[in-house]
Each structure stands twice: as structure tokens, then as C-alpha cells.
C-alpha positions, -999 to 999 in steps of 0.1 A, spaced: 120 636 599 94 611 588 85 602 623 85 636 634 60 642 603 38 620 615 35 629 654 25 660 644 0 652 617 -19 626 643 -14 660 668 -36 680 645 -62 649 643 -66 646 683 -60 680 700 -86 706 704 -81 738 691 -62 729 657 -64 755 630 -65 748 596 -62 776 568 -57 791 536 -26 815 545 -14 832 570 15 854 584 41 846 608 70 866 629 101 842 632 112 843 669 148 859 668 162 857 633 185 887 623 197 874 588 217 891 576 219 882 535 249 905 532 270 881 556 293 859 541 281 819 531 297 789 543 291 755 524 306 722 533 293 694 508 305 657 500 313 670 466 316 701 444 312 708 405 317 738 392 307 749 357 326 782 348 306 783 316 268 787 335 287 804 362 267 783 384 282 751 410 261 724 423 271 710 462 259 672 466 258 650 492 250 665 530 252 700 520 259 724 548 254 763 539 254 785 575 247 825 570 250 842 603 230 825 628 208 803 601 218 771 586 203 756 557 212 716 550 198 696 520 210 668 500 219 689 466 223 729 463 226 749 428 250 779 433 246 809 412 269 836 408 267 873 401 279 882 364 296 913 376 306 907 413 309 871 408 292 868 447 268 843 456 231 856 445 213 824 444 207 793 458 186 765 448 185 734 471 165 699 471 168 668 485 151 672 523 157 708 529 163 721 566 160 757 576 173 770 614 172 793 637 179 798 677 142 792 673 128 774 649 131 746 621 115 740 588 115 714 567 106 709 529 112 693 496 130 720 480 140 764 492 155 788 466 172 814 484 173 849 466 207 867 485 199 895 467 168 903 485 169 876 515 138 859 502 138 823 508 109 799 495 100 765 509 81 743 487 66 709 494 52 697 527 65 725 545 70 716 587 77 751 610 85 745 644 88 773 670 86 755 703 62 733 712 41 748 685 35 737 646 27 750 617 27 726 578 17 742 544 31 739 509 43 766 504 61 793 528 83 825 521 107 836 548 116 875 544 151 872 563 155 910 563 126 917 583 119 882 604 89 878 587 70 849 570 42 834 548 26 805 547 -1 793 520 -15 762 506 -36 741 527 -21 763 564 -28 737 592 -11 748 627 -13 737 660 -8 760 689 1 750 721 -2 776 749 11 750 778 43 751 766 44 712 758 24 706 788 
């Protein structure tokens, strides 16, 4: 992760047509989360605090929705009071987010099931192809395919297709 970091950062240094700014919109390629689809975790370990209502995952946590997978080192499960569903997550620890066609990476997400919002924080990396994208921030709206990016936006396009 920390090589791949850096191959792009000396990218954005050397190739022409580098863009740097302050936010800007994205459409993720084919992404049809679906928040309402049932959540699959495989973790290390698993504590559960029926008091809080909430569970914390550690150690290689796995969570796959659909089509998307999300893998960090910790994750912060919190239930619905009245349905007692899965309505928020809250992961750290190296954060991966993927698609069929792309990957992010960050220090932490919170993903909102409720309204299939999910936030990146922290030296955010997108991938979609050959091209890149870092901030430090980026909100993914998983309903509609859609994202956000703000906080010191630098991206690299490349029209070659890796050429």
C-alpha cells in the first residue's frame, strides 16, 4: 500500500497534465450498492457489548455488501434500537474500499447503512484504472454511484490507458 502510495505521488511530480484541486465530483464506474443487501463480516475476533448495542471486529476485518468489499484492521458495529439491523459502521486501521472498478484507500470510513453514505478520511487513494485520484477526504453516495472528493484534490488522468 505504501509502495503503491508512493508510485503514484512521484506520478503526479513527473507527468504532464496532473491536476491538483480543491474538490471535485466523481461517477464510480459500475457500483450498484445496494445498502439494503445483507452484510457479511469475517474478523480474527469479535466483542460484542449488548449494553451499547454496538460490536467491535478486530484483526483483518472482511465486511462484503453486494459487489463491494470493505477490509480494515478494526470495525465498530452499531445496531438499530428497534430493528436491531446493522445501521453503522465505523472502521480504522488501513481501510480498503472495492469495486469491479475501483479501489480506495484511507485511514479511517464510517459507513451510514441507513442512507449508503460512506466517508473516507485520511490520505484518501481512488483508483479507477490506470487513473488516480488522493484527497483527504471523500464521500461515496452508494445509492447513486456517485462521489466527492475535497481537501487538497490532486488526480492524475491517464487517457492512454497505462500506455
Amino acid at each position: 500500500m505504501v509502495f503503491r502510495r508512493a508510485c503514484v505521488l512521484a506520478l503526479w511530480l513527473v507527468l504532464p497534465g496532473a491536476v491538483a484541486a480543491q474538490g471535485t465530483n466523481i461517477t464510480l464506474g459500475a457500483i450498484n450498492a445496494d445498502p439494503t443487501a445483507p452484510v457479511e463480516m469475517t474478523a480474527d475476533s469479535l466483542t460484542v457489548d449488548q449494553s451499547t448495542g454496538k460490536a467491535v471486529f478486530s484483526g483483518n476485518v472482511v465486511i462484503g455488501q453486494g459487489a463491494m468489499r470493505i477490509s480494515a484492521a478494526r470495525v465498530e458495529v452499531s445496531y438499530s434500537d428497534t430493528t436491531r439491523a446493522i445501521n453503522h459502521l465505523d472502521a480504522t486501521g488501513g481501510v480498503t474500499f472495492v469495486t469491479a472498478t475501483e479501489a480506495a484507500e484511507a485511514e479511517e470510513a464510517v459507513y451510514d447503512l441507513t442512507t449508503g453514505m460512506l466517508v473516507m478520511t485520511g490520505n484518501v487513494l481512488l483508483t479507477q484504472g490506470p487513473s488516480a485520484i488522493s484527497s483527504q477526504k471523500m464521500t461515496v453516495n452508494l445509492k447513486e454511484g456517485t462521489a466527492q472528493m475535497e481537501g487538497g484534490v490532486r488526480t492524475v488522468f491517464n487517457q492512454n490507458g497505462g500506455n
